[in-house]
VEXFIVEX-220586 format. One record per residue (C-alpha): residue number from 1; residue in one letter; y, x, z. Coordinates in steps of 0.02 Angstrom, whole numbers, plus 50000, padded with zeros to 5 digits. Layout:
<atom><seq>NUM</seq><type>a</type><Y>Y</Y><X>X</X><Z>Z</Z></atom>
...
//
This chain:
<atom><seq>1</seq><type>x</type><Y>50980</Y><X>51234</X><Z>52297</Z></atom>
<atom><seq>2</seq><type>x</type><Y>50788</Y><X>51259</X><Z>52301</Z></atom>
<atom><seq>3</seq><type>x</type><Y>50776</Y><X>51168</X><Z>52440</Z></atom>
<atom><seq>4</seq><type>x</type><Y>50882</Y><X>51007</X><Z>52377</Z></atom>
<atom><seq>5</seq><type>x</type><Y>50766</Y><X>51013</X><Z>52217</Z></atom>
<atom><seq>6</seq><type>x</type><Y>50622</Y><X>51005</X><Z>52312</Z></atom>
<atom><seq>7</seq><type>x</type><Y>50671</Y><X>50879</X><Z>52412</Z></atom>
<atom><seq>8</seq><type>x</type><Y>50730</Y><X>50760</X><Z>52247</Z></atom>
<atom><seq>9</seq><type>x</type><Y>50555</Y><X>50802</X><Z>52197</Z></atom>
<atom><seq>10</seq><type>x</type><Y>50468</Y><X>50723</X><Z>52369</Z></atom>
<atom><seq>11</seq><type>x</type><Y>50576</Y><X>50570</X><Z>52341</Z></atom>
<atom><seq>12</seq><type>x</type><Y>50550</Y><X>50536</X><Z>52180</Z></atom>
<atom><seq>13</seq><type>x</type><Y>50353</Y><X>50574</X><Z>52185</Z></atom>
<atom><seq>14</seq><type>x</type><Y>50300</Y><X>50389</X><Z>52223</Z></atom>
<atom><seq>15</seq><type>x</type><Y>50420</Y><X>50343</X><Z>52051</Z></atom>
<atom><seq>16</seq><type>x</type><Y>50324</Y><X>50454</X><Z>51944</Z></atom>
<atom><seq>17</seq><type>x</type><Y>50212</Y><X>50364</X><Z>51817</Z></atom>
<atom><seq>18</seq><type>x</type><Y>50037</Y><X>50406</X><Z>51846</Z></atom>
<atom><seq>19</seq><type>x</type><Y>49900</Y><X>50452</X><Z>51696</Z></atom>
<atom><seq>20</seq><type>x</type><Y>49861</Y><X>50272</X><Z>51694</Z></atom>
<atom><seq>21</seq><type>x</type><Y>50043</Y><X>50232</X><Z>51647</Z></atom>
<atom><seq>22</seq><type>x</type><Y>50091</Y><X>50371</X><Z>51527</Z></atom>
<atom><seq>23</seq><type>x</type><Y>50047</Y><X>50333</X><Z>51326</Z></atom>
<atom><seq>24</seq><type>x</type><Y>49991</Y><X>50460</X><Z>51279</Z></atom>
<atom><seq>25</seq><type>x</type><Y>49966</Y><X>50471</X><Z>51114</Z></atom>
<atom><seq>26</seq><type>x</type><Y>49778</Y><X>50423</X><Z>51036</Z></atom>
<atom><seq>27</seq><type>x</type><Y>49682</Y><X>50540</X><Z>50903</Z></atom>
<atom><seq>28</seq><type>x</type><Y>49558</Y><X>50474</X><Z>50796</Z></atom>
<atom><seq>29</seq><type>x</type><Y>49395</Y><X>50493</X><Z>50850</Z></atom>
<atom><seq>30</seq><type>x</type><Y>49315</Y><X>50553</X><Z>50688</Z></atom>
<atom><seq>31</seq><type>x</type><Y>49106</Y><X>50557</X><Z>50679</Z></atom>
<atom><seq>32</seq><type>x</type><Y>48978</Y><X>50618</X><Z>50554</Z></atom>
<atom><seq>33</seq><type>x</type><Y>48910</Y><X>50486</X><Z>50433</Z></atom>
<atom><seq>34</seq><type>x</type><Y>48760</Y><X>50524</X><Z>50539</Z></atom>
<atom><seq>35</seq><type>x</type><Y>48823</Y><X>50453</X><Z>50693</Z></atom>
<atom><seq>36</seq><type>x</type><Y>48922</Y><X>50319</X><Z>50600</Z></atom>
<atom><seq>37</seq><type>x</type><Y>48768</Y><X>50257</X><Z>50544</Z></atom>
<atom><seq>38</seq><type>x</type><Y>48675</Y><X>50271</X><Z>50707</Z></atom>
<atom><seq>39</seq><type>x</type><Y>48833</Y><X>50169</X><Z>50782</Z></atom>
<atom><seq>40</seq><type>x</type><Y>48815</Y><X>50051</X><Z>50640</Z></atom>
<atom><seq>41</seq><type>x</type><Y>48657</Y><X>49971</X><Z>50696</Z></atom>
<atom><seq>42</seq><type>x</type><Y>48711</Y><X>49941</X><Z>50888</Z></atom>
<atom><seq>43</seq><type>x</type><Y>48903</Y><X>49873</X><Z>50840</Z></atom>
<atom><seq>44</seq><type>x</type><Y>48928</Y><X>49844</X><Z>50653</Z></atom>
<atom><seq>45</seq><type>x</type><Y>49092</Y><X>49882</X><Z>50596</Z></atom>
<atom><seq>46</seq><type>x</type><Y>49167</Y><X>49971</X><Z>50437</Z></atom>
<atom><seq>47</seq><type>x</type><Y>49154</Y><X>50124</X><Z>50393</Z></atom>
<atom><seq>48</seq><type>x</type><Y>49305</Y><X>50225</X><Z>50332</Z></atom>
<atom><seq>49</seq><type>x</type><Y>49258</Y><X>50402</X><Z>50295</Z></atom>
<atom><seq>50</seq><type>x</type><Y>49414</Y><X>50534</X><Z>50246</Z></atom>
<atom><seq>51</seq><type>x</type><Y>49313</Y><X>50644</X><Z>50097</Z></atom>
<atom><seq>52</seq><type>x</type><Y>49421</Y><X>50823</X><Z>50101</Z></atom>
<atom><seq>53</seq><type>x</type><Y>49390</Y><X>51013</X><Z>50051</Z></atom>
<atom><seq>54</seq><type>x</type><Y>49459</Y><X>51153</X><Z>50156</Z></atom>
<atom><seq>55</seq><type>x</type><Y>49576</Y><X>51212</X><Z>50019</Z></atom>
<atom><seq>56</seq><type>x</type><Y>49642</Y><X>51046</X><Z>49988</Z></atom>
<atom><seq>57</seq><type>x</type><Y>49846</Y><X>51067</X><Z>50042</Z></atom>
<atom><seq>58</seq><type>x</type><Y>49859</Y><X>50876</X><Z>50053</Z></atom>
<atom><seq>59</seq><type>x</type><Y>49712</Y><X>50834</X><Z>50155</Z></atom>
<atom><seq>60</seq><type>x</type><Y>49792</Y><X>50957</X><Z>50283</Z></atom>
<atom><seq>61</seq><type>x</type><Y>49960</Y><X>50865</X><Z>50281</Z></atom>
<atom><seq>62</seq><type>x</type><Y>49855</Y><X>50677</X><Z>50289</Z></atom>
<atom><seq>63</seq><type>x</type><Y>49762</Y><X>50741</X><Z>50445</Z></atom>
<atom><seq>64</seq><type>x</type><Y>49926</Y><X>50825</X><Z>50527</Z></atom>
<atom><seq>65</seq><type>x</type><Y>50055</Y><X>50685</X><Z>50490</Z></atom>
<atom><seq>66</seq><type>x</type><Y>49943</Y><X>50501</X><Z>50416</Z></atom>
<atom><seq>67</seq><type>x</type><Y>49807</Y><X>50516</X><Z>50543</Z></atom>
<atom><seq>68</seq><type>x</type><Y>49876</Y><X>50593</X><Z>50699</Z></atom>
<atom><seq>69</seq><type>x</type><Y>49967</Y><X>50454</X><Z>50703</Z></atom>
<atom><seq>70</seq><type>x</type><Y>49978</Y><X>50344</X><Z>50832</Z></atom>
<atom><seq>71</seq><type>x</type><Y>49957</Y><X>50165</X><Z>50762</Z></atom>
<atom><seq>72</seq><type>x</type><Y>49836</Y><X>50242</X><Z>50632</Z></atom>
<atom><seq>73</seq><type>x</type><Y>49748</Y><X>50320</X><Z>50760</Z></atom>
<atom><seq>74</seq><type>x</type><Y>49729</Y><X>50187</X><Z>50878</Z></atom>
<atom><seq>75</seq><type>x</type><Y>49692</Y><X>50066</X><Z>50732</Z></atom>
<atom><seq>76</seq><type>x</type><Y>49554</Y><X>50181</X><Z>50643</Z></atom>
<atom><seq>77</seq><type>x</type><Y>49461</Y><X>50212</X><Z>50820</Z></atom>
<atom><seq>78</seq><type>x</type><Y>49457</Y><X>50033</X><Z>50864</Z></atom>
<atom><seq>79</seq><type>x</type><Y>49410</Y><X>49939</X><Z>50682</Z></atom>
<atom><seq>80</seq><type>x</type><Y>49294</Y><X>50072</X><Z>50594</Z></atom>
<atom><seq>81</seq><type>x</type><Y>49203</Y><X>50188</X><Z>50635</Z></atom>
<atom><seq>82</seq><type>x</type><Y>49316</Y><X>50342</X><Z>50543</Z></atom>
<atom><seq>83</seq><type>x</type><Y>49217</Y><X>50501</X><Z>50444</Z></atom>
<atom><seq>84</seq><type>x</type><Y>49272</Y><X>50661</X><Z>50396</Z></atom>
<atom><seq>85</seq><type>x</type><Y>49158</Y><X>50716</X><Z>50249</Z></atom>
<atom><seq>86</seq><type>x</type><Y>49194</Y><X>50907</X><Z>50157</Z></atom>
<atom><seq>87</seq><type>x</type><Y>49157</Y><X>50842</X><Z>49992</Z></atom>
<atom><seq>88</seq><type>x</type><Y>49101</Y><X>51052</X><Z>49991</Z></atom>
<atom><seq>89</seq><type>x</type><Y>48991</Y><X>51031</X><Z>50105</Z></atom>
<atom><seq>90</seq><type>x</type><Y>48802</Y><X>51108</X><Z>50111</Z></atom>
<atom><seq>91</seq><type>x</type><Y>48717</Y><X>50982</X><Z>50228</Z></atom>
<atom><seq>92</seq><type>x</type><Y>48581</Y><X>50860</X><Z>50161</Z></atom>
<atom><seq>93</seq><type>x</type><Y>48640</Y><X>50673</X><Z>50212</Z></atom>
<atom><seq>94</seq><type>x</type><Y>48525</Y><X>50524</X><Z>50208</Z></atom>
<atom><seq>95</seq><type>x</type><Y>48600</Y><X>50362</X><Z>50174</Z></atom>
<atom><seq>96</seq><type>x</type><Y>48544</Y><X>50193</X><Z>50115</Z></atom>
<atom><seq>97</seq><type>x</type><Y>48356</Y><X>50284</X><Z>50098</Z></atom>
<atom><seq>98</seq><type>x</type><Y>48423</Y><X>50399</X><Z>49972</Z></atom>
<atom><seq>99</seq><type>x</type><Y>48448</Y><X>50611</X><Z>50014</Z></atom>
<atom><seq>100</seq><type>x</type><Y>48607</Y><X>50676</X><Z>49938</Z></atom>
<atom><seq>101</seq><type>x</type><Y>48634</Y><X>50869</X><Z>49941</Z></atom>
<atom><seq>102</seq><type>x</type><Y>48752</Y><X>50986</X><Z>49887</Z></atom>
<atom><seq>103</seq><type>x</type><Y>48674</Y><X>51092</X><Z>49743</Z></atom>
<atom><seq>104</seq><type>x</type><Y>48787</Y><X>51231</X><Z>49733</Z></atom>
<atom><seq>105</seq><type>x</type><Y>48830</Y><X>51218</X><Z>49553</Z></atom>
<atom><seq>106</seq><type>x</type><Y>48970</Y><X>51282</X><Z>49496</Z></atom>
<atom><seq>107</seq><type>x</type><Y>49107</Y><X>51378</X><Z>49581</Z></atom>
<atom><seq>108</seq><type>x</type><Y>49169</Y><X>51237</X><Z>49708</Z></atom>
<atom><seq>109</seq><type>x</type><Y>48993</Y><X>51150</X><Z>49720</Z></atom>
<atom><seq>110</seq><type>x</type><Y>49023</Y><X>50964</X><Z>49755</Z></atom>
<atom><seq>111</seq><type>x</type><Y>48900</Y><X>50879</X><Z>49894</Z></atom>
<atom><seq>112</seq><type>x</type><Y>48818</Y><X>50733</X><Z>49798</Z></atom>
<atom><seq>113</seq><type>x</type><Y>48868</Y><X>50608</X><Z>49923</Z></atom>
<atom><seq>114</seq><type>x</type><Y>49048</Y><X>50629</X><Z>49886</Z></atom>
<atom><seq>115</seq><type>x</type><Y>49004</Y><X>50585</X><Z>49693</Z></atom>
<atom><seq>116</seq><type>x</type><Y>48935</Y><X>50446</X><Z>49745</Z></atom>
<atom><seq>117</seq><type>x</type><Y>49071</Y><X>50375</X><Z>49844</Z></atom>
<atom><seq>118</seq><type>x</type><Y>49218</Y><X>50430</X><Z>49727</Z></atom>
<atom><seq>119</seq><type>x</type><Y>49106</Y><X>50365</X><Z>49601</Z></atom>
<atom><seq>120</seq><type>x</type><Y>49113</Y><X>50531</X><Z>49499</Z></atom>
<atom><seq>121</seq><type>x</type><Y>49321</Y><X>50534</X><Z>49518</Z></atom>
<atom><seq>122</seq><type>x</type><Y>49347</Y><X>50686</X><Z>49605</Z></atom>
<atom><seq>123</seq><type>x</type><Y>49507</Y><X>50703</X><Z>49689</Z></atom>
<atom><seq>124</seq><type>x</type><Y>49564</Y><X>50751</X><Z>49850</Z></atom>
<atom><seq>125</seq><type>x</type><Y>49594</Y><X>50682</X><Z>49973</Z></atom>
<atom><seq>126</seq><type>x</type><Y>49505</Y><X>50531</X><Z>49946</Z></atom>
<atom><seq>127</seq><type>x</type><Y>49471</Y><X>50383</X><Z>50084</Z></atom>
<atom><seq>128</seq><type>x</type><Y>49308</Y><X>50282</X><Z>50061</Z></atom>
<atom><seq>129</seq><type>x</type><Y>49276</Y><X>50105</X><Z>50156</Z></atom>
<atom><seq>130</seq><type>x</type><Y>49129</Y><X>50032</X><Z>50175</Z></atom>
<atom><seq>131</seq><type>x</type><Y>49076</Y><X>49862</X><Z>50232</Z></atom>
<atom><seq>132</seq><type>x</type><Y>48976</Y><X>49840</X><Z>50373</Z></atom>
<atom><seq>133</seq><type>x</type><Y>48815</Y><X>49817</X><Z>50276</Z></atom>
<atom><seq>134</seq><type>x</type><Y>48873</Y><X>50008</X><Z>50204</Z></atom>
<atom><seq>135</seq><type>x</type><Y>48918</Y><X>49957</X><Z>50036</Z></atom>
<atom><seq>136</seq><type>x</type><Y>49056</Y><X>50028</X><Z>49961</Z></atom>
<atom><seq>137</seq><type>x</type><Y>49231</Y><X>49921</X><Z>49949</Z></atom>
<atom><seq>138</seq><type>x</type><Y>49340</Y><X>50020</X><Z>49876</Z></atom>
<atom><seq>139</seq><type>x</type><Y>49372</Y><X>50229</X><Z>49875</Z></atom>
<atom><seq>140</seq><type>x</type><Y>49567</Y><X>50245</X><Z>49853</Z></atom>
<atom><seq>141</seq><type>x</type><Y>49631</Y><X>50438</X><Z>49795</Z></atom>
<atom><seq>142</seq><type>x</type><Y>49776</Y><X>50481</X><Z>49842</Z></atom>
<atom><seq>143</seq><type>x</type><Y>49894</Y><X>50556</X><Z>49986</Z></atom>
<atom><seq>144</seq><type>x</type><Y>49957</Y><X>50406</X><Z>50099</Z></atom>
<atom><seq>145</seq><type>x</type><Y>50090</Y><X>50429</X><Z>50226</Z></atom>
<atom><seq>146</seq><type>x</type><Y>50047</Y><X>50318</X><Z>50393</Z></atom>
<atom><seq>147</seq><type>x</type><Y>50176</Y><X>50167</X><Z>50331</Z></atom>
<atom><seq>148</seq><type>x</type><Y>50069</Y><X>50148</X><Z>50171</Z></atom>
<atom><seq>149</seq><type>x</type><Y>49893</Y><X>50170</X><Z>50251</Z></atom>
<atom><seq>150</seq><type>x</type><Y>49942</Y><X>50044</X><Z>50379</Z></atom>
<atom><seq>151</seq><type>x</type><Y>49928</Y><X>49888</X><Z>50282</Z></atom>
<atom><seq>152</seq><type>x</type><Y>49792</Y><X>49961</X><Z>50188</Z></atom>
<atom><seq>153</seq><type>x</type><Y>49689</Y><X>49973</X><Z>50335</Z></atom>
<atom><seq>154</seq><type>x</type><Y>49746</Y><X>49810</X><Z>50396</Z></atom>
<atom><seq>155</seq><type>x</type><Y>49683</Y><X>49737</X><Z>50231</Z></atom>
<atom><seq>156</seq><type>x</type><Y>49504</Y><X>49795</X><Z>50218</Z></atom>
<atom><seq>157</seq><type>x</type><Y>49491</Y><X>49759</X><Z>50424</Z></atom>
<atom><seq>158</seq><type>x</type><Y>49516</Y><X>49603</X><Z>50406</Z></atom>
<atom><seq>159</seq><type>x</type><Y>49447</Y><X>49558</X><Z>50250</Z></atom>
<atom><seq>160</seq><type>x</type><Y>49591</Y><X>49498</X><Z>50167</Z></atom>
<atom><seq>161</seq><type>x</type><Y>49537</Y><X>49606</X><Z>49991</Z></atom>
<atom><seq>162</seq><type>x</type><Y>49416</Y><X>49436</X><Z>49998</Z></atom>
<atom><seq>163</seq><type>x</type><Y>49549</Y><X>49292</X><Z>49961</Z></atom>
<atom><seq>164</seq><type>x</type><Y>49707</Y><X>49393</X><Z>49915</Z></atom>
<atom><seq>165</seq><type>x</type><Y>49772</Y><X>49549</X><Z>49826</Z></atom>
<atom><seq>166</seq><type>x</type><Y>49828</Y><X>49700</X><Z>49935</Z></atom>
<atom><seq>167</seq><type>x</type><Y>50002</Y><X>49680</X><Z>49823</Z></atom>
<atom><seq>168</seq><type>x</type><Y>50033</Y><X>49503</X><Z>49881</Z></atom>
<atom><seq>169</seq><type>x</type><Y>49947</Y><X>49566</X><Z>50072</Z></atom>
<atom><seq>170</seq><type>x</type><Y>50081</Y><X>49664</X><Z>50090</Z></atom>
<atom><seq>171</seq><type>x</type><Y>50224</Y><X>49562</X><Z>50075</Z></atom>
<atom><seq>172</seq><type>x</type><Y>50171</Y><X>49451</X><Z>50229</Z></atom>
<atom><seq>173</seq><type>x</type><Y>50108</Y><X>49614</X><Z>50324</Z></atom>
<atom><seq>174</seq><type>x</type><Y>50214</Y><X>49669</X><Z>50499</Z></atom>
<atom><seq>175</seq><type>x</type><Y>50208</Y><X>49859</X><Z>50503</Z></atom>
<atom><seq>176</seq><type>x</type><Y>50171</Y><X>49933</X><Z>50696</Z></atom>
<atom><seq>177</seq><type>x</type><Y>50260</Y><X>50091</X><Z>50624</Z></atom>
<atom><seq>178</seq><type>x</type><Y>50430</Y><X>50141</X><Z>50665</Z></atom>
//
C-alpha cells in the first residue's frame, strides 16, 4: 500500500500545478497614509483609506469577510493605494501641509485626521477616497459586504461619480463576485 501511494505520487508529480499556476488568493496590501503619500508622487492613483477603532465589532467583520476578499483584494491593491487609519490613534500625520494629532480628549480620544475626513461624522467603520490630487471624494459610513463595495469601488476608480450617479452605475455594473 505505501509503496503503490508513493508510486501514484512519482507519476503524478509532473501534473501537479506549480506556485506559478495555483491562485492563491490576494490580500490587500494596506500602507500608512505616510507611504500612500510617498507612493503618490512616483504613481498617482487614489487613495482609499479604511478609518477603524480596535473596539469597533464591524470593522473586524469588514476586514475578515469585505476585504479579504479576493476580487476586493485584488481590485483595492491594483487601483488605490488602500489605508488603514485607527481613527484612535496617537501618531501626528502631516497631510496637505497641515499636522493633525490626536489630543487625547475625552475617553475614546479621536485623531484629528479622522475628523477631517469623516468631516466631523464619526462612525465606524468608515471608508474615505481620495482623488489623486488627495482631495477628498466622498467618505461613505457604513458596513459593506464585498458585493456592495464592489461597484462602489468600481465607481470612484473609474471616475464614473463624474458623469453619472452610483444608483444608475450600478444597474449597468458586472459584479466579479460569486
Amino acid at each position: 500500500m505505501k509503496k503503490s501511494l508513493i508510486t501514484a505520487i512519482i507519476l503524478l508529480f509532473p501534473f501537479l500545478p506549480t506556485h506559478a499556476q495555483l491562485k492563491v488568493p490576494e490580500k490587500v496590501k494596506w500602507y500608512t497614509i505616510e507611504q500612500a503619500l510617498e507612493l503618490q508622487k512616483k504613481e498617482p492613483r487614489k487613495i482609499m483609506i479604511d478609518v477603524y477603532t480596535d473596539w469597533c465589532g464591524w470593522c473586524k467583520k469588514m476586514d475578515a469577510e469585505t476585504f479579504s476578499h479576493p476580487v476586493i483584494a485584488e481590485f483595492l491593491n491594483t487601483h488605490f493605494y488602500p489605508v488603514k487609519f485607527d481613527a484612535e490613534s496617537s501618531d501626528s500625520i502631516v497631510f496637505a501641509g497641515k499636522t493633525f494629532k490626536n489630543e487625547n480628549q475625552g475617553s475614546r480620544p479621536t485623531h484629528q485626521f479622522a475628523v477631517a475626513l469623516l468631516q466631523g461624522n464619526m462612525s465606524y467603520p468608515s471608508v474615505a477616497y481620495l482623488n489623486e490630487k488627495l482631495q477628498l471624494l466622498a467618505a461613505i459610513p457604513g458596513y459593506y459586504t464585498a458585493g456592495n463595495l464592489e461597484p462602489l469601488l468600481n465607481f470612484i476608480a473609474e471616475d464614473k461619480y463624474i458623469n453619472t450617479t452610483l444608483e444608475d452605475y450600478q444597474k449597468t455594473f458586472k459584479t466579479k463576485i460569486q
